[in-house]
VEXZA-107890 format. One record per residue: residue number from 1; residue in three letters; y, z, x of N, C-alpha, C in turn. Coordinates in nm, 4 decimals. Layout:
<atoms>
ATOM   nuti   guke        n.Y        n.Z        n.X       ca.Y       ca.Z       ca.X        c.Y        c.Z        c.X
ATOM    NUM    ALA          Y          Z          X          Y          Z          X          Y          Z          X
...
</atoms>
This chain:
<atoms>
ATOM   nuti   guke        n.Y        n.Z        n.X       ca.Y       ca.Z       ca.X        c.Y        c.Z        c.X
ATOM      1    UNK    -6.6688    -3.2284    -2.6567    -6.7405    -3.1071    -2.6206    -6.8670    -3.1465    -2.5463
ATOM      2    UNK    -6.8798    -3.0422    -2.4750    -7.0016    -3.1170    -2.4133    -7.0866    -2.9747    -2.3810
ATOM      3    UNK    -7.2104    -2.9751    -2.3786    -7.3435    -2.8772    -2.4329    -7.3618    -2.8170    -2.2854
ATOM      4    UNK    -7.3347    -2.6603    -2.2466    -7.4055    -2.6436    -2.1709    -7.4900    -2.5127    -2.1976
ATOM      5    UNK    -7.6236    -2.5428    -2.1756    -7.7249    -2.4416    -2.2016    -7.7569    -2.3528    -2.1183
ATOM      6    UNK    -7.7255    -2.2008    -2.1475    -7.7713    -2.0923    -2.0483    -7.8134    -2.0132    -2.1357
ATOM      7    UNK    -7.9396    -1.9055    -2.0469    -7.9967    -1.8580    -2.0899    -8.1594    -1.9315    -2.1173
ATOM      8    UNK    -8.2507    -1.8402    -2.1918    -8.3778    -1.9162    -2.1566    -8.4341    -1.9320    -2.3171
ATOM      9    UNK    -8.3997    -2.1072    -2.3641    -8.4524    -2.1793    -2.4834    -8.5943    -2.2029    -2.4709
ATOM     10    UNK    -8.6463    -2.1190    -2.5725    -8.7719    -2.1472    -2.5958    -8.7987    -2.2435    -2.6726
ATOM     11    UNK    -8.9042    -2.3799    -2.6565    -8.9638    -2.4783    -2.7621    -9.0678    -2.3887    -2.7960
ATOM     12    UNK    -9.0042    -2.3311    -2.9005    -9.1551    -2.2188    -2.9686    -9.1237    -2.1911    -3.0950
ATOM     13    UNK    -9.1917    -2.1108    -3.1810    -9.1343    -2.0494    -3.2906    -9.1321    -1.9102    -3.3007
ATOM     14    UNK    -9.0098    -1.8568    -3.3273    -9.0151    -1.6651    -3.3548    -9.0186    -1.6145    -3.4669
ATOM     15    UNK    -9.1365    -1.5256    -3.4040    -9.2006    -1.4493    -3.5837    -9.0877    -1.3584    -3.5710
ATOM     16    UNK    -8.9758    -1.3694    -3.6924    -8.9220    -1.2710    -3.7824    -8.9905    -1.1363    -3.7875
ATOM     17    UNK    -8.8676    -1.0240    -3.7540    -8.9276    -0.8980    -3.7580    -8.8715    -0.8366    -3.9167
ATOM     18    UNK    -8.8784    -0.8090    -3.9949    -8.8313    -0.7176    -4.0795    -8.7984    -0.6050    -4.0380
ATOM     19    UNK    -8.8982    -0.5364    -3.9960    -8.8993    -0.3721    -3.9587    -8.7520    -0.3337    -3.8921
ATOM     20    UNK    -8.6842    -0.4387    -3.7585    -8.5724    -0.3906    -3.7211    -8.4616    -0.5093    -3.8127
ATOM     21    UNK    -8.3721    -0.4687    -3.8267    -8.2646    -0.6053    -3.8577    -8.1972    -0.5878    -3.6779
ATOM     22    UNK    -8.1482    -0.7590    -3.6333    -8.0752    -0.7622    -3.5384    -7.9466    -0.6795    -3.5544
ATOM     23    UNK    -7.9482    -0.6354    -3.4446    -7.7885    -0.5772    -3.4118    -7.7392    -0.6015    -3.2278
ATOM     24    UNK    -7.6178    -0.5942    -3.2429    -7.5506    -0.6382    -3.0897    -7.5243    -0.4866    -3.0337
ATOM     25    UNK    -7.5116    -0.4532    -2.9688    -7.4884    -0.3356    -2.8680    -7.3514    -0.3933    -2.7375
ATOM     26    UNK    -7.3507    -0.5403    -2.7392    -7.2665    -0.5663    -2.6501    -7.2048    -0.7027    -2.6019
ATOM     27    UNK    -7.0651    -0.7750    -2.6429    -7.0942    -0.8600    -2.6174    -6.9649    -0.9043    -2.5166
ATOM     28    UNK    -6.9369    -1.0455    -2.5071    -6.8580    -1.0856    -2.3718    -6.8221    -1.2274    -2.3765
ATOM     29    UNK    -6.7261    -1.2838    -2.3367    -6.7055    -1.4164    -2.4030    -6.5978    -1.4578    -2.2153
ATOM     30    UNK    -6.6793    -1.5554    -2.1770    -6.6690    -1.5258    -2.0138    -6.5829    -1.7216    -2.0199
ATOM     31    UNK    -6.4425    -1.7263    -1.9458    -6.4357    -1.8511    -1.9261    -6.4441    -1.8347    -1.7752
ATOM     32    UNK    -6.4927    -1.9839    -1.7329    -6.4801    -2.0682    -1.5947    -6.4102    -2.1429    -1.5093
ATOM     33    UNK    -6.3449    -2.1670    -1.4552    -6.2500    -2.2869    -1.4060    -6.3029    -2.3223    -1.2571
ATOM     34    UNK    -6.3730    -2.4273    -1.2593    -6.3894    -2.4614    -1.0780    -6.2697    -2.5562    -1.0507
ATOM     35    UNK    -6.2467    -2.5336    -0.9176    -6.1221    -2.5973    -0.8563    -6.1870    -2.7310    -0.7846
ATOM     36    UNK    -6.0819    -2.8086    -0.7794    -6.1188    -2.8783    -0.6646    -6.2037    -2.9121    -0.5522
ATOM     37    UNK    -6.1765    -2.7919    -0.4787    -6.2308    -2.7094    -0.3461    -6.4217    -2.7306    -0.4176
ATOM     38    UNK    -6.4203    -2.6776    -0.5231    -6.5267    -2.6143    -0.5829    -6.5767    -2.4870    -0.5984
ATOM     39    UNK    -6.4571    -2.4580    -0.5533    -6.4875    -2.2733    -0.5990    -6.4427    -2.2480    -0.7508
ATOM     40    UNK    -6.5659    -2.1743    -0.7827    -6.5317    -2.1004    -0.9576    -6.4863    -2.0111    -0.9410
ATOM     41    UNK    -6.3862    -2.0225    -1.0762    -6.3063    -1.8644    -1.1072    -6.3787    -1.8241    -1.2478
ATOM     42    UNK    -6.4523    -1.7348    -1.2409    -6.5131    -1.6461    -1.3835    -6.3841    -1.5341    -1.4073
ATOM     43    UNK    -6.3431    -1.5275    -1.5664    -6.3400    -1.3831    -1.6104    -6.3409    -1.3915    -1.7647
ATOM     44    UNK    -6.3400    -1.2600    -1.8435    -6.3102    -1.2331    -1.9458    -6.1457    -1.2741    -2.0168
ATOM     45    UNK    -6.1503    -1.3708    -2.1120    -6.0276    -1.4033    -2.1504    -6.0928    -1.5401    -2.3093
ATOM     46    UNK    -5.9828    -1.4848    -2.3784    -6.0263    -1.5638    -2.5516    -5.9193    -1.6644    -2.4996
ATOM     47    UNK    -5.8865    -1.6889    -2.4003    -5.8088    -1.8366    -2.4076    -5.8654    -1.9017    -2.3287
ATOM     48    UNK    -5.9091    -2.0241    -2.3273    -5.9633    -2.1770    -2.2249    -5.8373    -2.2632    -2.2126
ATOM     49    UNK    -5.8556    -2.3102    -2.0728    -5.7422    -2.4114    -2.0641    -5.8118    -2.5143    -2.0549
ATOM     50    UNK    -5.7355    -2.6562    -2.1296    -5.7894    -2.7447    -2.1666    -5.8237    -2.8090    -2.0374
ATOM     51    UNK    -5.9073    -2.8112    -1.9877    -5.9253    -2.8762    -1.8215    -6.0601    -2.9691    -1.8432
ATOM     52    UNK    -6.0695    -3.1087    -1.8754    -6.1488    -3.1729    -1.8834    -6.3385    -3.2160    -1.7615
ATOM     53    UNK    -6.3702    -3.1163    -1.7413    -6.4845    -3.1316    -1.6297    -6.5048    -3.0084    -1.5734
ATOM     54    UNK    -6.3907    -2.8870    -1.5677    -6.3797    -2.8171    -1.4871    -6.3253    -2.6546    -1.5764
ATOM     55    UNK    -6.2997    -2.6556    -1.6839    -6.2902    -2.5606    -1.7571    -6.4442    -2.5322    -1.8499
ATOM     56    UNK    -6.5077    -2.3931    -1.8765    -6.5912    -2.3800    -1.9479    -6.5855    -2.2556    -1.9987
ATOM     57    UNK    -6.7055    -2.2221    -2.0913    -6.6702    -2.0832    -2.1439    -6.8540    -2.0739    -2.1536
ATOM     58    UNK    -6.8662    -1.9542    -2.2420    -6.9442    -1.8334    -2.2211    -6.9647    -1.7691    -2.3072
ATOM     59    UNK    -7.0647    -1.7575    -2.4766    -7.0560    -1.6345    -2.5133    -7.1857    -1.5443    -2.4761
ATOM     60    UNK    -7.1717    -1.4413    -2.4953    -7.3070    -1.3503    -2.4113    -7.3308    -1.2168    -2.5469
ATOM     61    UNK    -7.3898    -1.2282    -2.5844    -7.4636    -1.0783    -2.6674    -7.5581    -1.0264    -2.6360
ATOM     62    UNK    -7.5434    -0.9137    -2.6080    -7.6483    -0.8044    -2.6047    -7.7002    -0.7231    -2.7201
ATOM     63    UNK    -7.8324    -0.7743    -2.7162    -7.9188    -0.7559    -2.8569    -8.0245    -0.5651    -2.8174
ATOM     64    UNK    -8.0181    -0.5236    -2.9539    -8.0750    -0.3818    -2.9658    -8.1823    -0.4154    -2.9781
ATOM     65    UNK    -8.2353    -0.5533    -2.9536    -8.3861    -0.4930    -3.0270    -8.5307    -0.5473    -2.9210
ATOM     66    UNK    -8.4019    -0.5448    -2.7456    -8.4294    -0.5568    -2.6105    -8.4640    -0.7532    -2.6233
ATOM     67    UNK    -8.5797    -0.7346    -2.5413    -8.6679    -0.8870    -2.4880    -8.7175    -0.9350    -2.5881
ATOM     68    UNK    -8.7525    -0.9429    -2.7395    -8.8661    -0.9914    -2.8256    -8.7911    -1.1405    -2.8512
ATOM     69    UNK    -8.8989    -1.2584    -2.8468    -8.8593    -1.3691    -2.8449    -8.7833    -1.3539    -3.0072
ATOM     70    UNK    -8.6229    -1.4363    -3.0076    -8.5193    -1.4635    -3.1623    -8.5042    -1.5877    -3.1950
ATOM     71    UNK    -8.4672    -1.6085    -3.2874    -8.4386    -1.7319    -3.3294    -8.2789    -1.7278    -3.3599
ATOM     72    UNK    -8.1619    -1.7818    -3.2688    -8.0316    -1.7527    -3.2832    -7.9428    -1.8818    -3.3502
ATOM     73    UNK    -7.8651    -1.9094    -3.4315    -7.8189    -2.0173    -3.4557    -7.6709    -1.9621    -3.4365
ATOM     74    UNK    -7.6198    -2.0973    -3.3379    -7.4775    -2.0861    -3.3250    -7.3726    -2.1883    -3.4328
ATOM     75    UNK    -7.3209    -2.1579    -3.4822    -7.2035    -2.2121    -3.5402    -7.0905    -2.2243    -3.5133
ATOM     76    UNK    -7.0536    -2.3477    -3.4385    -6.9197    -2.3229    -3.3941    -6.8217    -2.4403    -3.4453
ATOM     77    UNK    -6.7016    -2.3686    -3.4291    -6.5696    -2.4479    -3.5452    -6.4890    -2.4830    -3.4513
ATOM     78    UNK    -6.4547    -2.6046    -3.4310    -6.2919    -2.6033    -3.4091    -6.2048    -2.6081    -3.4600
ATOM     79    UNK    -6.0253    -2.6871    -3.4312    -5.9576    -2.6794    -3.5207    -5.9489    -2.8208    -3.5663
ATOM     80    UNK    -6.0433    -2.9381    -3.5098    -6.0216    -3.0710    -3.5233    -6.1496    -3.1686    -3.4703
ATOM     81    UNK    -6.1602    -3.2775    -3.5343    -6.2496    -3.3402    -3.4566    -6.2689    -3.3442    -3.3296
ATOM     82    UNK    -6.3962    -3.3873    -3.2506    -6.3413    -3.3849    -3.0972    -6.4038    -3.5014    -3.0866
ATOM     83    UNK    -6.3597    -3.5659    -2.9616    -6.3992    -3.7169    -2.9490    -6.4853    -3.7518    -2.9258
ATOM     84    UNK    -6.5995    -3.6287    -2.8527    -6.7393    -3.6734    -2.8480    -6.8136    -3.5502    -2.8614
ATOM     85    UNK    -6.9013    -3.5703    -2.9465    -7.0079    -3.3839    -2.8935    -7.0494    -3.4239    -2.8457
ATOM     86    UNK    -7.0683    -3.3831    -2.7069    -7.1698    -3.4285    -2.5780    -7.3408    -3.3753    -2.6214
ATOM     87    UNK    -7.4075    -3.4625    -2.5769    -7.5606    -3.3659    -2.6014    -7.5711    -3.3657    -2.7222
ATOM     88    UNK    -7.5023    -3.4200    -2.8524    -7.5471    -3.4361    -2.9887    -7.5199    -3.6149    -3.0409
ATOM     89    UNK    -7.3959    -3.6688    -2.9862    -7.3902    -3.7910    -3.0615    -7.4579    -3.8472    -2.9497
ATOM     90    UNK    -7.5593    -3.9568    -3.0657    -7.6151    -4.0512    -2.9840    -7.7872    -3.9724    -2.9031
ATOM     91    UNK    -7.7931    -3.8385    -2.9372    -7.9316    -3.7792    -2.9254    -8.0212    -3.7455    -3.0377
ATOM     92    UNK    -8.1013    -3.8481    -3.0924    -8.1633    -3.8018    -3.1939    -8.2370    -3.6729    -3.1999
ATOM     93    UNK    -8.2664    -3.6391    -3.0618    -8.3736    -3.5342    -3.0192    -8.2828    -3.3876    -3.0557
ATOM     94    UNK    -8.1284    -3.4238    -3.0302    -8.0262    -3.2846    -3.0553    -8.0879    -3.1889    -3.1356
ATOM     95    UNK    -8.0473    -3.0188    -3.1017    -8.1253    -2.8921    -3.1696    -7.9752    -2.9053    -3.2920
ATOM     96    UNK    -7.8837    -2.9888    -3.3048    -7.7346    -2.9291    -3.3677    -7.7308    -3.0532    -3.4769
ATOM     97    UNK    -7.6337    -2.9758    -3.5868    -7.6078    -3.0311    -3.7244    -7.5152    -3.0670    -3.7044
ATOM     98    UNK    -7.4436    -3.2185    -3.7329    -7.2754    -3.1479    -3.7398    -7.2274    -3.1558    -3.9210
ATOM     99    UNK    -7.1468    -3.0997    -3.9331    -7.0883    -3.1103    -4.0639    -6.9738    -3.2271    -4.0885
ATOM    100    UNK    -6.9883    -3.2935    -4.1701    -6.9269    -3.4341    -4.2392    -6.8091    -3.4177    -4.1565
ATOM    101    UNK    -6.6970    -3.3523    -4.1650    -6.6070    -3.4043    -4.0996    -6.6173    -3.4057    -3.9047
ATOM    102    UNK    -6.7113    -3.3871    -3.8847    -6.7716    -3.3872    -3.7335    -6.6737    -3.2148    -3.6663
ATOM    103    UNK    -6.6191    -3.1632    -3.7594    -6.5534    -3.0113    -3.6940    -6.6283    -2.8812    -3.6291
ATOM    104    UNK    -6.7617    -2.8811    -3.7386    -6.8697    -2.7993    -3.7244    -7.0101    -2.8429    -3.6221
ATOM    105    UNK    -7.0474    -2.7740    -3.5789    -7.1676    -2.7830    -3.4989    -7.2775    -2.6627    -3.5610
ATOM    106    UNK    -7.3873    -2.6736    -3.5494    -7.4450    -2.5773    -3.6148    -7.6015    -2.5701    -3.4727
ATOM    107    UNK    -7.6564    -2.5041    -3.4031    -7.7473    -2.5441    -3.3525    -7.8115    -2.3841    -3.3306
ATOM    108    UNK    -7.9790    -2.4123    -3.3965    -8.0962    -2.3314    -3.3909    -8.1308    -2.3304    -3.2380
ATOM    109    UNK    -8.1408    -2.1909    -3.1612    -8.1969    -2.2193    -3.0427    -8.3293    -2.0646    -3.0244
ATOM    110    UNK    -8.4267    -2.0901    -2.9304    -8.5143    -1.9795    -2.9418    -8.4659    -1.8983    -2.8665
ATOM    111    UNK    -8.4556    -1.7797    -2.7990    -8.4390    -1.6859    -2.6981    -8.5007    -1.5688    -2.6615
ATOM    112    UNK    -8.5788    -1.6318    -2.5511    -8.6229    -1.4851    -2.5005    -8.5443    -1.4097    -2.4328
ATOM    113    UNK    -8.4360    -1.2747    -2.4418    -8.3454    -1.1977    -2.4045    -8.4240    -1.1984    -2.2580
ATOM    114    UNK    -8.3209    -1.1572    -2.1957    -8.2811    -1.1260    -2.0557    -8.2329    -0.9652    -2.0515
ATOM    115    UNK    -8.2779    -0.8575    -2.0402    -8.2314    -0.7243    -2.0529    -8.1857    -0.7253    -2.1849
ATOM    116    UNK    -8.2199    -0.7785    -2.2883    -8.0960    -0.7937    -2.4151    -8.0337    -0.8760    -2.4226
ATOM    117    UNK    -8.0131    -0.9599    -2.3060    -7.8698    -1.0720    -2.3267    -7.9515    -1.2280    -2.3868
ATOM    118    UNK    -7.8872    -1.2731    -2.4574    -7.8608    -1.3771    -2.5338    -7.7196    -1.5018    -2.4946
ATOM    119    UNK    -7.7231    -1.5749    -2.4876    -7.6067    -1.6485    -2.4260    -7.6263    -1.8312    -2.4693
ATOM    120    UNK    -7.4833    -1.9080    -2.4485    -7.4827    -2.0140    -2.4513    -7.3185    -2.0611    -2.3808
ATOM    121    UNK    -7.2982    -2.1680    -2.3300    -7.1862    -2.2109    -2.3290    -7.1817    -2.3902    -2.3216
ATOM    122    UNK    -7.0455    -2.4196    -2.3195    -7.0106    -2.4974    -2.3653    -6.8631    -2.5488    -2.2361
ATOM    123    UNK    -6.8737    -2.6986    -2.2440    -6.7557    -2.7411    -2.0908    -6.6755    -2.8087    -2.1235
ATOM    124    UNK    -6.5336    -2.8326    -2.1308    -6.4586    -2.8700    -2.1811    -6.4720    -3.0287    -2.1513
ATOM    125    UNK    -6.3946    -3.1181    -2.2817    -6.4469    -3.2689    -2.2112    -6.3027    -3.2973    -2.2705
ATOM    126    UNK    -6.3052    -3.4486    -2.2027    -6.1479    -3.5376    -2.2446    -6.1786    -3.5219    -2.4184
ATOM    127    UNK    -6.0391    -3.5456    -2.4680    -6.0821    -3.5819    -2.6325    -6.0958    -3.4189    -2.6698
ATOM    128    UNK    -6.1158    -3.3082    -2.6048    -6.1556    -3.1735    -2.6943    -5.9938    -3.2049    -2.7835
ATOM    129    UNK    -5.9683    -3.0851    -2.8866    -5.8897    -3.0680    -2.9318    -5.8101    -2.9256    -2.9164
ATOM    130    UNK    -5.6972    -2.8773    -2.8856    -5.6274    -2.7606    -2.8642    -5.5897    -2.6926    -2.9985
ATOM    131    UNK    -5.5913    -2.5298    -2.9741    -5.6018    -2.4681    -3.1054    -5.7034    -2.3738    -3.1263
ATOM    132    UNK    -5.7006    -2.3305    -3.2061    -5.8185    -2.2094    -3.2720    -5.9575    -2.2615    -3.2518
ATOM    133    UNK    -6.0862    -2.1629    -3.1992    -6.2140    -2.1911    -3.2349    -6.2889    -2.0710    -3.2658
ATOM    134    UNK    -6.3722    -2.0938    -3.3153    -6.4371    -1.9777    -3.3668    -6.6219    -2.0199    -3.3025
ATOM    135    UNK    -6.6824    -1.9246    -3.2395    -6.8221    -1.9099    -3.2490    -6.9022    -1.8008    -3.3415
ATOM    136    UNK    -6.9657    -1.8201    -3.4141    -7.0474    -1.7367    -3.5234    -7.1851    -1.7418    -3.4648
ATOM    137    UNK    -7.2250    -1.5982    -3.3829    -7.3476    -1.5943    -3.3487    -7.4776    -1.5403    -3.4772
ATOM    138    UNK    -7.5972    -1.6007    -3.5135    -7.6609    -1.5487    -3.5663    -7.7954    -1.5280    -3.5467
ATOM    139    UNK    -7.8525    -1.4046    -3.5472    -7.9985    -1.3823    -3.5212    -8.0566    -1.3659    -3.6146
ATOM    140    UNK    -8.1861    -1.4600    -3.6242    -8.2230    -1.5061    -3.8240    -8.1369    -1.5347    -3.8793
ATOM    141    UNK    -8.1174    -1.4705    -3.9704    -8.0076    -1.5077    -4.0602    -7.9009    -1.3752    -4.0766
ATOM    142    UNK    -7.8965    -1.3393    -4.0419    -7.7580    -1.2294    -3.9989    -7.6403    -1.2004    -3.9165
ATOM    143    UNK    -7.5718    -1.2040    -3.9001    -7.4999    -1.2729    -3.8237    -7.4576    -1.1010    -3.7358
ATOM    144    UNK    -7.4463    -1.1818    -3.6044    -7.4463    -1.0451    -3.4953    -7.3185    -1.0253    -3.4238
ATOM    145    UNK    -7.2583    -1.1504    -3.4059    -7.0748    -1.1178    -3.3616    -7.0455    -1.2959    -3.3993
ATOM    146    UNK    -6.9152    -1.2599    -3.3598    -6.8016    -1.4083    -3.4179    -6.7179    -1.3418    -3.2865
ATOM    147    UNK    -6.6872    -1.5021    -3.2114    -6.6020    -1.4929    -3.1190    -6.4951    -1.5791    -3.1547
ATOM    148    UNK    -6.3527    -1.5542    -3.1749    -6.2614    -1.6341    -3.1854    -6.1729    -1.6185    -3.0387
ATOM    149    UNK    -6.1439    -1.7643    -3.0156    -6.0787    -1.7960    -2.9087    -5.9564    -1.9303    -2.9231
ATOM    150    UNK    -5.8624    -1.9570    -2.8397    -5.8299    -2.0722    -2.8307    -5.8374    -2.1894    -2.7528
ATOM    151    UNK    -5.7995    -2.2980    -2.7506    -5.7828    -2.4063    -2.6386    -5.6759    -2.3751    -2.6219
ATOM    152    UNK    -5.6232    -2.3877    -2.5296    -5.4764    -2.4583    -2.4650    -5.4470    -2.5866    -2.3470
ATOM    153    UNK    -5.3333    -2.5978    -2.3919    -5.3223    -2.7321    -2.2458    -5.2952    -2.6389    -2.1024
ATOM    154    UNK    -5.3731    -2.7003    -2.0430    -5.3577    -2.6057    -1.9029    -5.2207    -2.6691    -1.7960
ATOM    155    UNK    -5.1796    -2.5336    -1.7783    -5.0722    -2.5528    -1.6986    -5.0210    -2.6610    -1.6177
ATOM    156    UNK    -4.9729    -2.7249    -1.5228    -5.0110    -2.8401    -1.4433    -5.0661    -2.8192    -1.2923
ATOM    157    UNK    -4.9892    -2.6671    -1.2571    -5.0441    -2.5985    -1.1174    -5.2171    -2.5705    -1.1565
ATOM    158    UNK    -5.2445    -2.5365    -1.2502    -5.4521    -2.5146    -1.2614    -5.5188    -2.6273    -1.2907
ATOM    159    UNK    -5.4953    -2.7740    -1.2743    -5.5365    -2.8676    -1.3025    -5.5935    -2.9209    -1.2095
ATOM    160    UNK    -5.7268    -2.9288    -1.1324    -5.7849    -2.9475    -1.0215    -5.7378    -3.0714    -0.9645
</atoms>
């Protein structure tokens, strides 16, 4: 797996609101495929094809409680080890936990919304594993959507 960060991470800390609890109003789970050529293909779809450099994904929430800087932690599962977390093994500095059997990722990030939107993604690498994944978005400690998706092996015609 390998880390890609979108959206705007704050090195800060966010004061906790009580008064509202987070809630989502909207969310979107966007994969990528650049070709060859180098043209990207974006759309909406819970399946990724396993395309090592050139496949990526996208989750996006839209938060009710607009622009106020959050504190979001993502949790994400696969169905198997993967051969490398990019941007965590070998970075002491990493924002992410992993859990003992290296399946789980866990990573605190700050966010100042964008109209509401909240986002992160992630690019497929050699070594991922095919199968079920799950992302568990949470703002504080509440959790605001769960995206389940799969890997698959990509066709041999979409293979750049």
């Amino acid at each position: 797996m390998r880390a890609l960060f979108v959206g705007f991470v704050l090195v800060a800390m966010a004061t906790p609101s009580s008064a509202q609890a987070p809630t989502a109003t909207d969310s979107e789970f966007l994969v990528s495929v650049t070709e060859a050529d180098g043209a990207t293909h974006v759309r909406p779809s819970n399946i990724v094809p396993l395309i090592p450099d050139s496949a990526c994904f996208e989750w996006r929430v839209r938060l009710a409680q607009g622009d106020r800087l959050v504190s979001v932690t993502e949790v994400f599962a696969l169905p198997a080890e993967p051969r490398q977390w990019g941007g965590i093994d070998g970075n002491e500095y990493s924002l992410s936990k992993l859990s003992g059997d290296r399946r789980v990722s866990e990573t605190t990030m700050f966010y100042k919304p964008q109209d509401g939107w909240i986002s992160h993604g992630w690019c497929m690498a050699e070594g991922d594993p095919i199968g079920p994944y799950s992302i568990k978005v949470l703002v504080g400690d509440r959790l605001v959507h769960k995206f389940d998706f799969s890997v698959e092996n990509a066709p041999a015609s979409s293979k750049p």
